[in-house]
VEXZA-990050 format. One record per residue (C-alpha): x negated, y negated, z negated; residue number from 1; residue in three letters. Coordinates in steps of 0.001 Angstrom, whole numbers, plus 524288, in hexadecimal, padded with zeros to 5 digits. Each point is the difference from the previous one (the first is absolute). Last residue first. Example, Ala and Ser with C-alpha at 12.3 -4.5 7.8 and 13.67 -1.06 7.14 Angstrom:
<recs>
REC     X     Y     Z num residuo
REC 7CA9A 80424 7E41C   2     ser
REC 8055A 80D70 7FD6C   1     ala
</recs>
This chain:
<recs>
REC     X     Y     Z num residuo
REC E0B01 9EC8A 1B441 391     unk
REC 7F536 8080F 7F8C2 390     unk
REC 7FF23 7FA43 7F169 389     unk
REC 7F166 7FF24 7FC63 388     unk
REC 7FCB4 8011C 7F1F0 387     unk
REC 7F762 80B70 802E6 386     unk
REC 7F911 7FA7D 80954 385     unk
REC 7FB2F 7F43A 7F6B5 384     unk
REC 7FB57 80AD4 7F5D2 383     unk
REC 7F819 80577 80C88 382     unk
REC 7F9BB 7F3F3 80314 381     unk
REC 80618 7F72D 80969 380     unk
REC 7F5B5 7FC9A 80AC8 379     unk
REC 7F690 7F2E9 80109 378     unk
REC 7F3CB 7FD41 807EB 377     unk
REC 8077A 7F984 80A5F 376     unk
REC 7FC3E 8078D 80A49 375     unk
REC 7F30C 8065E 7FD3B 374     unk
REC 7F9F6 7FDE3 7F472 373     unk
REC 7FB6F 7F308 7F7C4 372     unk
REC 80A67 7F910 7F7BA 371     unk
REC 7FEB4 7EF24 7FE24 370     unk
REC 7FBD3 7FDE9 7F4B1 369     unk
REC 80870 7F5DC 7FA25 368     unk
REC 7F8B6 7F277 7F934 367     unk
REC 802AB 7FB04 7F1B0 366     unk
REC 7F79D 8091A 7F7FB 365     unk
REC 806FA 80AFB 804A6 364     unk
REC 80A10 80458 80A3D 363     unk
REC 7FF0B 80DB7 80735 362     unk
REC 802C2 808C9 80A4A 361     unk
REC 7F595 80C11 7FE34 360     unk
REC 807A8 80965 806A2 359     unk
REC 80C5B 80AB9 7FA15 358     unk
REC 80CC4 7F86D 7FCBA 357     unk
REC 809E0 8015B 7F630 356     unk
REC 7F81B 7FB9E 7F615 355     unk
REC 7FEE3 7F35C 80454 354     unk
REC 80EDB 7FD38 7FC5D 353     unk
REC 7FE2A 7FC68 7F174 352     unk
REC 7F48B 7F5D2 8042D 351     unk
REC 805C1 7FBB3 80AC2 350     unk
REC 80D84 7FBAE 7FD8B 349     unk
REC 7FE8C 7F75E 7F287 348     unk
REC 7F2E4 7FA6E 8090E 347     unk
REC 805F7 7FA85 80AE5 346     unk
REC 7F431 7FCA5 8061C 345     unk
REC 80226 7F4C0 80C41 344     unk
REC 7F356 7FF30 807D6 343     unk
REC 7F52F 7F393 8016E 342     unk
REC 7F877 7FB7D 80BC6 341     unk
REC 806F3 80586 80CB7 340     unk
REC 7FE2E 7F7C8 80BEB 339     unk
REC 7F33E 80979 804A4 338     unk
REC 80995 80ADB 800D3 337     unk
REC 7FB9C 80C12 800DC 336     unk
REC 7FF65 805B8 7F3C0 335     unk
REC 80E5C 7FB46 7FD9E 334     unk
REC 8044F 80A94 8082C 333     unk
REC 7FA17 809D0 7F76B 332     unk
REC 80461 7FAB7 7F361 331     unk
REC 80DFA 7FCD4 80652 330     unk
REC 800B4 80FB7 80292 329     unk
REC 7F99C 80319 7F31E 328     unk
REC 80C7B 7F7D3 7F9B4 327     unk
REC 80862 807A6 809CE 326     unk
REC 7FBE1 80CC3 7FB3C 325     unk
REC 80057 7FB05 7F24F 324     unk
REC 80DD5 8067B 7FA20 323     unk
REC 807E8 7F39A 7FFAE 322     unk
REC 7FEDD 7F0B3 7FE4D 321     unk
REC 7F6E8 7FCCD 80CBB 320     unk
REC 7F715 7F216 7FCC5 319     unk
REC 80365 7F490 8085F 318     unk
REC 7F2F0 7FD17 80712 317     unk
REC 7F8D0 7F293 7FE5A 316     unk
REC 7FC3A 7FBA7 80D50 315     unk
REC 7FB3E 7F21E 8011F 314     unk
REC 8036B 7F765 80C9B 313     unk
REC 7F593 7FAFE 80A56 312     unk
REC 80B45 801C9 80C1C 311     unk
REC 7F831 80B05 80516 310     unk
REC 7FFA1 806FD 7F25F 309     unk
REC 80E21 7FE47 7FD85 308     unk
REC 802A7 80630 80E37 307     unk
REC 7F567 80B47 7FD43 306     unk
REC 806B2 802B9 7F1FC 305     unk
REC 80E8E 80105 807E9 304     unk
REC 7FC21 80898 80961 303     unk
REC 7F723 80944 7F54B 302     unk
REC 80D78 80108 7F9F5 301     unk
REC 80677 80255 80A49 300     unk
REC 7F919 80C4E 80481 299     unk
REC 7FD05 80326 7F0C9 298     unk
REC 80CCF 80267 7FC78 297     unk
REC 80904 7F206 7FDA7 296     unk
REC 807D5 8047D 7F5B5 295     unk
REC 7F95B 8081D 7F5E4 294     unk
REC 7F3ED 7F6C9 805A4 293     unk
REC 805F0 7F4FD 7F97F 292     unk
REC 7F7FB 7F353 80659 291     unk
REC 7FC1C 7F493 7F65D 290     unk
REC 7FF25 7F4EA 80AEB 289     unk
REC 7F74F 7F24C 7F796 288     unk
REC 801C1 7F287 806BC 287     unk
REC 80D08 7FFEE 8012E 286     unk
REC 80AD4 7F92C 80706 285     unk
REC 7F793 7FA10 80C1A 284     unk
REC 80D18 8007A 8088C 283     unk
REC 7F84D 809E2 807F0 282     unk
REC 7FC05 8078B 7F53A 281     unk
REC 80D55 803E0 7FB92 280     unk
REC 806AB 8039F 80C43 279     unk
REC 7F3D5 80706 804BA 278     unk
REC 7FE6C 807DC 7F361 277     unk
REC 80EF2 80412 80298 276     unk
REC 7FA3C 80611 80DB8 275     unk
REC 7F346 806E5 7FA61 274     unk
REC 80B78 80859 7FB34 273     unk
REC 8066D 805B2 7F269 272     unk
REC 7FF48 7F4A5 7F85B 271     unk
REC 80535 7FFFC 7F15E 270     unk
REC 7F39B 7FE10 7F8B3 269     unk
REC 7FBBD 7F43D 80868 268     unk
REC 7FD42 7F49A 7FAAA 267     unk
REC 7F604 7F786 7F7E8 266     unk
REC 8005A 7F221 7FE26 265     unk
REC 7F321 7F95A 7FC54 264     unk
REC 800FF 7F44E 7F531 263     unk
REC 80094 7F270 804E4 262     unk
REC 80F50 7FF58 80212 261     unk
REC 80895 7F842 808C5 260     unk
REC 7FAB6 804FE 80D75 259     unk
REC 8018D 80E20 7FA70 258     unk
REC 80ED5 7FD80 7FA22 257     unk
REC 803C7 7FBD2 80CDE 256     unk
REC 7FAEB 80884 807AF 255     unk
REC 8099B 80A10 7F674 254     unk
REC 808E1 7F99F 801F0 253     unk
REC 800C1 7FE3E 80F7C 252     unk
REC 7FF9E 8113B 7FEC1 251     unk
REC 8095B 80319 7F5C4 250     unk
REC 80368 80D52 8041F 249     unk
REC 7F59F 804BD 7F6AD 248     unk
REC 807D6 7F7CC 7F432 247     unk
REC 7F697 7F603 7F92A 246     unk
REC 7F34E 801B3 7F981 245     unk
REC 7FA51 80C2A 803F5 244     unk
REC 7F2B0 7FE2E 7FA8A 243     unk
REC 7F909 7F4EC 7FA19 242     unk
REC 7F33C 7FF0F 7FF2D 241     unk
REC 7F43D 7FCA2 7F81D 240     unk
REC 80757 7F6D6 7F4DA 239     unk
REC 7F683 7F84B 7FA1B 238     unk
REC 807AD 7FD3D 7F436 237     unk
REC 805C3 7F1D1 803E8 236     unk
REC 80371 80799 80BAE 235     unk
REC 8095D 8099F 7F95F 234     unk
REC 8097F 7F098 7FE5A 233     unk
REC 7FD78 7FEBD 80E75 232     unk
REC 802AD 80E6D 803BA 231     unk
REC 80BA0 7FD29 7F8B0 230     unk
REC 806B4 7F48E 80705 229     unk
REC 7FBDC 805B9 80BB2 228     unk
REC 8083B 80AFD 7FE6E 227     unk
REC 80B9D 7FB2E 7FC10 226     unk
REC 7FF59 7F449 80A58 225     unk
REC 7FECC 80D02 80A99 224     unk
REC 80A1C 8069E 7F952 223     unk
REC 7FB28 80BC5 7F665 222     unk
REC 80272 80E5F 7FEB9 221     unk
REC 7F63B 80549 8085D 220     unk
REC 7F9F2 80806 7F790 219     unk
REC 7F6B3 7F471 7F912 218     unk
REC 7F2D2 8099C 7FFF8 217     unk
REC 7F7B2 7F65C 7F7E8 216     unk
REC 7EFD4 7FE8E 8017F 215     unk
REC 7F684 7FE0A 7F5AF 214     unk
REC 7F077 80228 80485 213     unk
REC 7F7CF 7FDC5 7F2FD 212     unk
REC 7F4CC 7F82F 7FEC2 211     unk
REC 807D0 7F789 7F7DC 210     unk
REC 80258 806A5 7F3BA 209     unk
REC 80727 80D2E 7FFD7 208     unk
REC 8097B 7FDAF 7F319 207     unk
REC 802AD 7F1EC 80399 206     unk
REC 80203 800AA 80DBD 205     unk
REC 809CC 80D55 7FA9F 204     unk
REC 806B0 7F6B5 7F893 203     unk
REC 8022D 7F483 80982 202     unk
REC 804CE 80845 80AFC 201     unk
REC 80A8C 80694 7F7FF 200     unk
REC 80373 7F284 7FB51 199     unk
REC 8016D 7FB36 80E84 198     unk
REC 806FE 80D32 8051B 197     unk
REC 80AFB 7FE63 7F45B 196     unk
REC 800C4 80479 7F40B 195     unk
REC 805CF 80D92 803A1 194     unk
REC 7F683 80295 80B77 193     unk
REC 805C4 80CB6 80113 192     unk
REC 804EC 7FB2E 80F5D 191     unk
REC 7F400 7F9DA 7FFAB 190     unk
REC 7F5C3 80902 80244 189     unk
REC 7F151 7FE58 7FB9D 188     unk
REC 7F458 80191 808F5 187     unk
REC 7F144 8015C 7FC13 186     unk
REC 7F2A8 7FD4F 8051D 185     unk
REC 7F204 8022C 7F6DD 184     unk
REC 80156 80E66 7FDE0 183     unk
REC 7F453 8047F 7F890 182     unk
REC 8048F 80983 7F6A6 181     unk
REC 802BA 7F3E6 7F59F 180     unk
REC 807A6 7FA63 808A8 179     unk
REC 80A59 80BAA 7FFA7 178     unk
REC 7FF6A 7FD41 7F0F5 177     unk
REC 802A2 7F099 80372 176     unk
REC 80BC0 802C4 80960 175     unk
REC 804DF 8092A 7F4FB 174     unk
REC 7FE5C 7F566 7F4EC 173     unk
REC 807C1 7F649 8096B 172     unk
REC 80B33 80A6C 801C7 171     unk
REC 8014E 80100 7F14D 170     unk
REC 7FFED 7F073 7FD62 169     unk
REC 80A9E 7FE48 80B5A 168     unk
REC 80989 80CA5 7FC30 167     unk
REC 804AC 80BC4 80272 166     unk
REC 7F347 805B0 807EB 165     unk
REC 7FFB5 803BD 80E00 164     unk
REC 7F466 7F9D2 80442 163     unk
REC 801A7 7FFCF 81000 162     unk
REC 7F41D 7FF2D 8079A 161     unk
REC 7F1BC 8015C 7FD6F 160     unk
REC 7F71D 7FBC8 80AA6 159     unk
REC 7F768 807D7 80974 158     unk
REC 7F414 7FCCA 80561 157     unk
REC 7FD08 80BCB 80AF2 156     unk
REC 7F59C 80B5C 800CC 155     unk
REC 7FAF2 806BD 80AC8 154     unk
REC 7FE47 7F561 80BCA 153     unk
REC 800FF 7FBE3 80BCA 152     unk
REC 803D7 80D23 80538 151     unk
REC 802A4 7FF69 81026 150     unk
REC 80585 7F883 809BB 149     unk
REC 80D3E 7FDD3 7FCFD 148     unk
REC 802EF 80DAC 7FD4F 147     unk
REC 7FA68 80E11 801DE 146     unk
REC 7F441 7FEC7 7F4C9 145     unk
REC 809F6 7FA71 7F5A6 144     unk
REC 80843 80C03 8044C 143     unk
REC 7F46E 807A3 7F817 142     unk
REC 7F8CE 80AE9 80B22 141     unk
REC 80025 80D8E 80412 140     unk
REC 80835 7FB5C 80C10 139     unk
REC 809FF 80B2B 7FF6C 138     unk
REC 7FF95 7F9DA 7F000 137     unk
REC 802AC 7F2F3 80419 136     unk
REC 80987 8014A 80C19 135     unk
REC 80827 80A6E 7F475 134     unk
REC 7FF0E 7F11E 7F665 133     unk
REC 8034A 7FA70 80A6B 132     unk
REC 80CA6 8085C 80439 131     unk
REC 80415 80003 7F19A 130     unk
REC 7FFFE 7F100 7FDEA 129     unk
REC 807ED 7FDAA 80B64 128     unk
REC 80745 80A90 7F9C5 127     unk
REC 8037E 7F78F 7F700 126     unk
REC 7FFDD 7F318 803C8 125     unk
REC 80C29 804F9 80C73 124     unk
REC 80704 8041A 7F44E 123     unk
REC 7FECF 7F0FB 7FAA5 122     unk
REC 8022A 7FC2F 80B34 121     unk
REC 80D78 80571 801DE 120     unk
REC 80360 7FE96 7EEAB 119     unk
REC 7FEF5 7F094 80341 118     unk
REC 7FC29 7F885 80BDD 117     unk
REC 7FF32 7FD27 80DEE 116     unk
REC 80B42 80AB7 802BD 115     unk
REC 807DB 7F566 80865 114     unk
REC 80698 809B6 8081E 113     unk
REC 7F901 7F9CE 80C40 112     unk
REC 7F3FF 805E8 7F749 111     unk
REC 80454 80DBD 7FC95 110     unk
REC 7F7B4 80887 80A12 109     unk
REC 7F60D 7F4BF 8028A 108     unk
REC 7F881 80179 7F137 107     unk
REC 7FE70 8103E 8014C 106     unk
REC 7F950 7FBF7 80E7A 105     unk
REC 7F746 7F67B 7F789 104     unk
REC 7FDA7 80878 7F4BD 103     unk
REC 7FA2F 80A5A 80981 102     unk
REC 7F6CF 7F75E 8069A 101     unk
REC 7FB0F 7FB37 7F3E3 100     unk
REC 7FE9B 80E22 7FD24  99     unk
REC 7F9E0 80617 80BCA  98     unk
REC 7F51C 806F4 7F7B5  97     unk
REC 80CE6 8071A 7F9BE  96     unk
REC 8022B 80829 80BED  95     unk
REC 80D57 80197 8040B  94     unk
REC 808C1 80C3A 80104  93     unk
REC 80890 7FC4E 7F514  92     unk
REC 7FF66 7F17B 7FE27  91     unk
REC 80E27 7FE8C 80752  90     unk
REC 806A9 80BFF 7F867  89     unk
REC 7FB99 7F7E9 7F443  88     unk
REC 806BE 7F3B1 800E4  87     unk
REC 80D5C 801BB 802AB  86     unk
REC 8075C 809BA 7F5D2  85     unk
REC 7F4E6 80301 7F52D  84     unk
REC 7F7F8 7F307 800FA  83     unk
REC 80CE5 7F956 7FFB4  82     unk
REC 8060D 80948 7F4E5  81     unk
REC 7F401 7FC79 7F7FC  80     unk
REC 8004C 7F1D2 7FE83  79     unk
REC 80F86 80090 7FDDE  78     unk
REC 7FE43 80BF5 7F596  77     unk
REC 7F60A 7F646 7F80B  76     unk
REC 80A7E 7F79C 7FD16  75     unk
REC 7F760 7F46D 7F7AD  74     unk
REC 7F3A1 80324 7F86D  73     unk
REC 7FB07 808AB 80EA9  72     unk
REC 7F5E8 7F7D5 8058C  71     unk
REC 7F665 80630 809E7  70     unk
REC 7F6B5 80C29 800EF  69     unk
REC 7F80A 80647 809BC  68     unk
REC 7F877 80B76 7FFD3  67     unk
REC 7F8E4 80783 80CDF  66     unk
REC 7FC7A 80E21 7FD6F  65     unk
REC 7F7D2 80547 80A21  64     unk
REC 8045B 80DD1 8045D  63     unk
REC 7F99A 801BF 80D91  62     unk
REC 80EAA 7FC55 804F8  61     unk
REC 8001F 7F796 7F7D5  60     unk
REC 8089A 7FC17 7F40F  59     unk
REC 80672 7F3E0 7FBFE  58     unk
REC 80482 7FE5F 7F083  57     unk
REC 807D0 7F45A 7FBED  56     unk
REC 8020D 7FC47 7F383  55     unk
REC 80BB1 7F5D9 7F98B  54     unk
REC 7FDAD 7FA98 7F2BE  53     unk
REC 80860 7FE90 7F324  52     unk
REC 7F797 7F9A9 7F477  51     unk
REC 80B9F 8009D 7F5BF  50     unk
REC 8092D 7F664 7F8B6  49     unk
REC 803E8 7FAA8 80DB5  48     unk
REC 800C8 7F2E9 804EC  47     unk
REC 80A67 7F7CB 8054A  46     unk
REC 7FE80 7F051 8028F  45     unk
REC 805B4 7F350 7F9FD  44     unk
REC 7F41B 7FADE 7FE44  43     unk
REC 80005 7FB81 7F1E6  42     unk
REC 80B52 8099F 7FEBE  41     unk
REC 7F7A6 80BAD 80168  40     unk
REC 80C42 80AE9 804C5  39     unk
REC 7FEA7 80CBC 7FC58  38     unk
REC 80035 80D03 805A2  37     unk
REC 7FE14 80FB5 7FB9A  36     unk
REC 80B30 8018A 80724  35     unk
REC 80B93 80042 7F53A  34     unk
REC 7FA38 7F2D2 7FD20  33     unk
REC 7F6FB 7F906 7F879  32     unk
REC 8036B 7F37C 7F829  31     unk
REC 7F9DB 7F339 80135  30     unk
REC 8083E 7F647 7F971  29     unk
REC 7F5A9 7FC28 7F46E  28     unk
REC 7F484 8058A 806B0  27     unk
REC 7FA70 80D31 80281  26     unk
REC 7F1FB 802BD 7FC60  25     unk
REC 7F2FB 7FC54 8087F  24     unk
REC 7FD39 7FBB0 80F89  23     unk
REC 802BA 80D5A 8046D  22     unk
REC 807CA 80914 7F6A9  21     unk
REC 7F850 8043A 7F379  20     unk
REC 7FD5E 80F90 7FD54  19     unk
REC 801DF 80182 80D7C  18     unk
REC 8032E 80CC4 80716  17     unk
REC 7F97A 803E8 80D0B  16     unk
REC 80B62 805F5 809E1  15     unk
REC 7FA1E 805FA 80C17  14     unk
REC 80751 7FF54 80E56  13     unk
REC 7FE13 806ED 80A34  12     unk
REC 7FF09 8002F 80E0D  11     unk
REC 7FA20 8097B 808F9  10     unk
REC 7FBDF 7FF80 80F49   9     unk
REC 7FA67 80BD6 8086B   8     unk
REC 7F61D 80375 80AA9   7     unk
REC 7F963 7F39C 80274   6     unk
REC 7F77F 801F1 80A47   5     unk
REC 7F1FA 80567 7FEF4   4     unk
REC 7F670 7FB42 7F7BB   3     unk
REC 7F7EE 7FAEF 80B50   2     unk
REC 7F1D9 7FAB9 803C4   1     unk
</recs>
């Protein structure tokens, strides 16, 4: 069983335009740049106006097509010029059904350089992605099929995340219409939490009722006392987690805040390797790991859901802000993880975006499907090819 070698590498990156940034309209201060950037000041941390996305192509010698895909909001040109310059001419001539082995020699050639992070692994995510989804299709089966064991499953709880409305009352009636299609699990965001995180909580508790899952992404803007504080006053809602609560780096805080709160606390977004889960779970910090498969690629990531899963933690995937090749990616992956129960939908990104790719991907009535096909059951469709800016 071969594809064939991988014969060539591409990059590119595909601009989707917004007709509302992420997370809802500009604030009072928030002003965009000459970039296309802007600054959320209830987080302190850039955006862009537009979905921006980087792709990466692999090709066979047999001529499978392999995609991959990883975050591009923020200097796309750095993410690309590594895969260009470094990366690539070391995938070339591999096959793509040694991909974990792959990602691990593209891992060693910057680590005593201290590339355990950032635009490096993120490039590594991508065509990570790529040379599994190419393993997939040589294989003639769904990477869910290839990974951890096999396909647990075909379709996934998701919740709804992010309700970017101006205000409290109009971002509780949107919770409540999304409800009303059979979601039963949400997320708000504080940074546009403009009342506060405890009022926002107590609205949308009153609007959904409670049967309702009600969890708060807290963008780790908080102190430890900040953050526990809070949680505390969310609690007298029936708060169901609490993500990111202090500053990543924060690692004694942030055990803090989960020995001094009831409510679950959910990390994880950020992580690149099963190696920052490690430093995390090991001071018993969090009790839910919400893996980014934009940054991780599906080698880590499945690394970091089998750790969770052996130390009895929930998995509750970070959903992919881009094109959708990544979101299929964590779909797939996610399949075969016993640990997972529930997955992130970022619904103001999905629903305009899915028609840029061909498969049967989808999210209704409160759970994802998770796509059938080889690979990862996902390509760019035609109008998504068009779009595509070769770099």
């Amino acid at each position: 069983m071969s594809g064939g070698r991988v014969r060539s590498v591409e990059t590119f990156i595909i601009t989707l335009p917004r007709d509302t940034p992420y997370l809802g309209d500009l604030r009072p201060g928030e002003e965009v740049n000459s970039q296309g950037y802007f600054v959320r000041q209830g987080n302190r941390t850039v955006y862009s106006v537009s979905d921006r996305t980087v792709i990466v192509r692999v090709m066979t010698e047999d001529g499978i097509e392999g995609w991959g895909e990883t975050y591009g909001l923020a200097a796309p040109r750095a993410t690309v010029e590594i895969i260009k310059n470094l990366l690539a001419e070391f995938v070339i001539g591999r096959d793509p059904l040694d991909a974990p082995a792959i990602h691990d020699d593209l891992y060693d050639l910057m680590r005593v350089r201290g590339y355990t992070g950032g635009f490096y692994l993120d490039a590594l995510a991508a065509l990570d992605i790529a040379l599994w989804d190419a393993a997939g299709k040589t294989a003639g089966l769904p990477v869910a099929k290839l990974v951890g064991g096999g396909a647990r499953r075909s379709t996934i709880p998701a919740y709804v995340s992010g309700l970017p409305k101006p205000t409290r009352a109009e971002r509780a009636s949107l919770a409540k219409e999304w409800q009303g299609r059979g979601y039963s699990a949400f997320k708000f965001a504080s940074p546009v939490a403009e009342d506060g995180i405890a009022a926002e909580m107590g609205s949308l508790r009153e609007a959904l009722g409670p049967a309702a899952r009600i969890a708060c992404d807290m963008h780790w803007t908080h102190s430890a006392d900040e953050a526990i504080s809070l949680i505390r006053r969310m609690e007298q809602h029936d708060l169901w987690f609490a993500e990111a609560p202090v500053r990543t780096e924060d690692l004694d805080g942030l055990a803090r805040v989960a020995r001094s709160v009831s409510s679950a606390i959910a990390v994880g977004e950020e992580w690149r390797t099963v190696f920052d889960a490690a430093q995390r779970v090991g001071r018993e910090a969090c009790a839910i790991v919400q893996p980014e498969i934009g940054h991780t690629g599906i080698t880590e990531f499945m690394r970091i859901g089998l750790y969770a899963q052996a130390h009895h933690l929930r998995v509750m995937p970070h959903a992919t802000i881009g094109l959708g090749i990544f979101l299929a990616a964590s779909l797939q992956a996610s399949a075969a993880l016993g640990a997972v129960v529930c997955h992130e939908f970022q619904h103001s990104i999905f629903e305009p975006n899915r028609r840029y790719l061909t498969g049967d991907m989808d999210c209704q009535g409160g759970h994802y499907v998770v796509p059938t096909g080889t690979g990862l059951g996902v390509e760019p469709s035609e109008e998504a090819r068009r779009l595509f800016l070769a770099v």
